[in-house]
Backbone as a printed PyTorch tensor [residue, N CA C, xyz], in Angstrom:
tensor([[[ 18.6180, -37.7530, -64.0540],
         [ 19.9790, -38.2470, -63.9810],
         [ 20.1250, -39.4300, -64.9400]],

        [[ 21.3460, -39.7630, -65.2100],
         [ 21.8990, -40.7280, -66.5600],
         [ 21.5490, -42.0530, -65.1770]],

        [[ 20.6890, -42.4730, -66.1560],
         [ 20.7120, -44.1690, -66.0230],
         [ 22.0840, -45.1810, -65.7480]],

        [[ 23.1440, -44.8080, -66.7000],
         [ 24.1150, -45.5650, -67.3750],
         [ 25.0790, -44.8510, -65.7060]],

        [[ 24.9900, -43.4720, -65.2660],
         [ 26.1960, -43.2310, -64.4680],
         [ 25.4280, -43.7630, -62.8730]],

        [[ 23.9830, -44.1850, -63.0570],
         [ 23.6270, -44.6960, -61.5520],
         [ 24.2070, -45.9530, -61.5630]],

        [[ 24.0890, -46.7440, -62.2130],
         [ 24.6150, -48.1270, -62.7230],
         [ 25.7720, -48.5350, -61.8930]],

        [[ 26.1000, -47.0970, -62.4780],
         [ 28.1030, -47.7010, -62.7140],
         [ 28.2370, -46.8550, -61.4750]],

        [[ 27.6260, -45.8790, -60.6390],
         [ 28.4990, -45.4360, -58.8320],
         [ 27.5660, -46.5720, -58.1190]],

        [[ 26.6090, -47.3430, -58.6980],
         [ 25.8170, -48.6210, -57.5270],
         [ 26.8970, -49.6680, -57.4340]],

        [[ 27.8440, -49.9160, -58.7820],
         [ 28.8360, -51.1020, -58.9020],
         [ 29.5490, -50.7590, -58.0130]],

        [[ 30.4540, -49.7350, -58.0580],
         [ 31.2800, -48.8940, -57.4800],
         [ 31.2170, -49.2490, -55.9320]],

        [[ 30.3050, -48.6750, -55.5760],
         [ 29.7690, -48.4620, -54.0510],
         [ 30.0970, -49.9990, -53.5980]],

        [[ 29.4500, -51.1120, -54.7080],
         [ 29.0660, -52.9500, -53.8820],
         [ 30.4450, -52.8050, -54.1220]],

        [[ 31.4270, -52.7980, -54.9120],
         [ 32.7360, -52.9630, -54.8350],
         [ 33.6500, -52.0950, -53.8770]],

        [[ 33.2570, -51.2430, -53.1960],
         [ 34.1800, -50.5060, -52.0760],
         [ 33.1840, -50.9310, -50.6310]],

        [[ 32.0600, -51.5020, -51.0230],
         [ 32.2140, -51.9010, -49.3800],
         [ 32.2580, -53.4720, -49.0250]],

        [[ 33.1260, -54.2010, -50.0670],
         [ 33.7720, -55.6610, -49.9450],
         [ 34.5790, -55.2430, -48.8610]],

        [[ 35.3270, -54.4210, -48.9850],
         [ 36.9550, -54.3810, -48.0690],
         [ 36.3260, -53.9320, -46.8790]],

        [[ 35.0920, -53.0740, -46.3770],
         [ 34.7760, -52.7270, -45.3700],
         [ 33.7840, -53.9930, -44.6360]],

        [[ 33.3480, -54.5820, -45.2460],
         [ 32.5270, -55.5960, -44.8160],
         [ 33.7880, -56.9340, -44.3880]],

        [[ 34.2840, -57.3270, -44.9130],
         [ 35.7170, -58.1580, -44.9740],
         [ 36.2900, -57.8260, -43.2330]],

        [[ 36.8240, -56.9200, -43.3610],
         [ 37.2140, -55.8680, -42.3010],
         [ 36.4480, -55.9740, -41.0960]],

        [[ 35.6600, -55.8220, -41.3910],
         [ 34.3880, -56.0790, -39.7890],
         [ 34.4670, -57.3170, -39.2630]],

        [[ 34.0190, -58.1710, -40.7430],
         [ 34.1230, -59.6480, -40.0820],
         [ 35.3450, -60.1490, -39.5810]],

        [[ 36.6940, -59.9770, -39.9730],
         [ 37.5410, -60.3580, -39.5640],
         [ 37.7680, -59.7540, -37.8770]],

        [[ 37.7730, -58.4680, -37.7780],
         [ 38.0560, -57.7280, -36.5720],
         [ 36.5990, -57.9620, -35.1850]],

        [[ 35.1000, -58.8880, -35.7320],
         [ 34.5240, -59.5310, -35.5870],
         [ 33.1650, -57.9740, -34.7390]],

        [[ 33.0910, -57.4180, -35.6140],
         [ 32.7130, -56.0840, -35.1220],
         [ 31.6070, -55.7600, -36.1280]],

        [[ 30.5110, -55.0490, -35.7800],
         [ 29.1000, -54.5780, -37.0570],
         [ 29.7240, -54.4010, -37.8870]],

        [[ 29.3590, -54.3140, -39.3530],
         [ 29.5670, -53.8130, -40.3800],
         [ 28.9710, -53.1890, -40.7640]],

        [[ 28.8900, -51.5610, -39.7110],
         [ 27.5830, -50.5680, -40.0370],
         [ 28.3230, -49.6750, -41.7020]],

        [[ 29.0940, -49.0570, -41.5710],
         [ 29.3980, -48.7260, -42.8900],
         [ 29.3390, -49.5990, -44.2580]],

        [[ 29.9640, -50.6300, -44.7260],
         [ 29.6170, -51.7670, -45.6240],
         [ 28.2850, -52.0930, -45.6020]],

        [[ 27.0390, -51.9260, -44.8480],
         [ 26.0480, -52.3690, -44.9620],
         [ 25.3590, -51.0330, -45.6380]],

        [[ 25.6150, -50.0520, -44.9490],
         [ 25.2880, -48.9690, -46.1740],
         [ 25.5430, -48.7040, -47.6170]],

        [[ 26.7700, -48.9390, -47.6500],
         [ 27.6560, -49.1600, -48.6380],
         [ 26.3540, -50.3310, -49.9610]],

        [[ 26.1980, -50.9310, -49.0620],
         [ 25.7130, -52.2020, -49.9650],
         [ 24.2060, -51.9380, -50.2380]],

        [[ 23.2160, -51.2030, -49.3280],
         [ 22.1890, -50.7260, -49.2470],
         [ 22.5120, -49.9510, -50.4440]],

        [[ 22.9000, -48.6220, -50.1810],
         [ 23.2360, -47.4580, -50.9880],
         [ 23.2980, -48.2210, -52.6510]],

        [[ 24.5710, -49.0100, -52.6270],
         [ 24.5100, -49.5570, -53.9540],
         [ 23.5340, -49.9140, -54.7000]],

        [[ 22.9130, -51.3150, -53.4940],
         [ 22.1150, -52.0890, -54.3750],
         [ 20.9740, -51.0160, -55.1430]],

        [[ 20.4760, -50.3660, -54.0970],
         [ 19.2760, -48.9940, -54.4060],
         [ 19.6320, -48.1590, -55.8240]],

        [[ 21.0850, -48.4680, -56.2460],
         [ 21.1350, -46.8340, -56.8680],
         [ 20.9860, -48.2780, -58.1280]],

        [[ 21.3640, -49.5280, -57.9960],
         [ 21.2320, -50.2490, -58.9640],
         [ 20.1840, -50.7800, -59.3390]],

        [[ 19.1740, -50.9590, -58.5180],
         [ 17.6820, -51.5390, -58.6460],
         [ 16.8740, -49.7580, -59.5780]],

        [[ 17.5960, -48.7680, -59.2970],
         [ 16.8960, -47.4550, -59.8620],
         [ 17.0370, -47.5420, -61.0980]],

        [[ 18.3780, -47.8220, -61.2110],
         [ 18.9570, -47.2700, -62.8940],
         [ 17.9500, -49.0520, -63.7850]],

        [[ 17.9920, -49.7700, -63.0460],
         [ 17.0200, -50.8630, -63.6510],
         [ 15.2640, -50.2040, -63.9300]],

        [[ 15.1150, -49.6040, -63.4810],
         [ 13.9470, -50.0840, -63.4910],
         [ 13.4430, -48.4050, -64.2780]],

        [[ 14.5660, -47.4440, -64.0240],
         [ 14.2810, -46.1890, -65.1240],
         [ 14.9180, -46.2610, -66.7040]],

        [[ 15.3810, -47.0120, -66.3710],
         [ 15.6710, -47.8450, -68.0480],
         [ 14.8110, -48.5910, -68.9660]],

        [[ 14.7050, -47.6570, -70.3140],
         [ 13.5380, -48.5210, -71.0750],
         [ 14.3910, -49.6110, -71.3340]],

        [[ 13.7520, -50.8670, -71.0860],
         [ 14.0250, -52.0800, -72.1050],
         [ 15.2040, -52.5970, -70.8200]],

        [[ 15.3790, -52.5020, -69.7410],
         [ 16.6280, -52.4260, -68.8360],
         [ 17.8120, -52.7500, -69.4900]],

        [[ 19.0020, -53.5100, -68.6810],
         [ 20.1820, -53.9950, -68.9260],
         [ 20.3040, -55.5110, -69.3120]],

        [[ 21.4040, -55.7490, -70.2020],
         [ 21.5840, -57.1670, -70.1450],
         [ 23.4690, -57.2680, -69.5320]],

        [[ 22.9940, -58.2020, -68.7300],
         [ 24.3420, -58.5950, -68.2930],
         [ 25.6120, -58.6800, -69.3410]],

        [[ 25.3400, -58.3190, -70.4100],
         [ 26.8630, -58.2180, -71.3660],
         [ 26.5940, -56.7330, -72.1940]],

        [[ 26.0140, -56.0140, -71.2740],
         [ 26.0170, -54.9450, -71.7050],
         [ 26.6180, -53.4060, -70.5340]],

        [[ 26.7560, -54.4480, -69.4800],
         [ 27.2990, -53.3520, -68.4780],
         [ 28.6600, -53.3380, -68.5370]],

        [[ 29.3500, -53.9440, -69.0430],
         [ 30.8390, -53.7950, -69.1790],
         [ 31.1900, -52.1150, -70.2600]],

        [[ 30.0820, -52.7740, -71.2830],
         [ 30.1710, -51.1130, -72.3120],
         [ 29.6010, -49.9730, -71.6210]],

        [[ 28.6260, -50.0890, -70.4310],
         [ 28.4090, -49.1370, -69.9140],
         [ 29.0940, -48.5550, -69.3670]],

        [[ 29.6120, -49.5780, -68.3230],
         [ 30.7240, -49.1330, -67.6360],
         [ 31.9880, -47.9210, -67.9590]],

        [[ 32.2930, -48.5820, -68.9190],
         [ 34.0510, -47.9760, -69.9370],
         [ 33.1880, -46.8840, -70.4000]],

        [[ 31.7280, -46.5190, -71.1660],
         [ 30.8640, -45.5880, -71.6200],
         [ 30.9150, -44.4840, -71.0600]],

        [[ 30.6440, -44.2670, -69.0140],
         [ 30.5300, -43.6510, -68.6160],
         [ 32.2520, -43.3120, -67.5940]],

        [[ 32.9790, -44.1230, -67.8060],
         [ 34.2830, -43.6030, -67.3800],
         [ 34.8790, -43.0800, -69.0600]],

        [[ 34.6670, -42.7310, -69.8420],
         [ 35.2390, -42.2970, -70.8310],
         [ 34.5560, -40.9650, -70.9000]],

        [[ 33.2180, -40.4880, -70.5630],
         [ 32.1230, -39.5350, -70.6390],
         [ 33.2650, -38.3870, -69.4830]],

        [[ 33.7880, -39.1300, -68.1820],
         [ 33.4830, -39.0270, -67.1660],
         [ 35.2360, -37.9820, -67.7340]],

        [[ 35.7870, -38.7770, -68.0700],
         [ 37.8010, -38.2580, -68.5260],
         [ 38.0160, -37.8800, -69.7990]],

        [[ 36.9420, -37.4550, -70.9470],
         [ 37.3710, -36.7890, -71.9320],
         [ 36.1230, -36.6100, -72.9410]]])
């Protein structure tokens, strides 16, 4: 599997379970989904690190990002 598209559904994932984690705490209840959410992520992001020659630099995931949503719509 593409390195560049684990990356970018691990971002994905930490960014959709803000609102579920948010949500728990406020309603003052587990945050069993968001904690997966964040598990799931971090995992798919620690993968695409570490199956990457030479890994990522933090000003390089923005081009990944747009890289693999452009791959992804045309």
């Amino acid at each position: 599997m593409d390195t560049d598209l684990v990356l970018t559904v691990g971002l994905v994932l930490l960014a959709l379970s803000l609102p579920s984690l948010l949500s728990a705490w406020v309603e003052q209840r587990v945050p069993r989904v968001g904690s997966v959410m964040v598990i799931g992520g971090i995992g798919m992001i620690v993968t695409a690190l570490m199956y990457r020659p030479g890994g990522y630099a933090f000003s390089d995931v923005p081009d990944v990002v747009l890289g693999v949503i452009a791959r992804l719509l045309g």
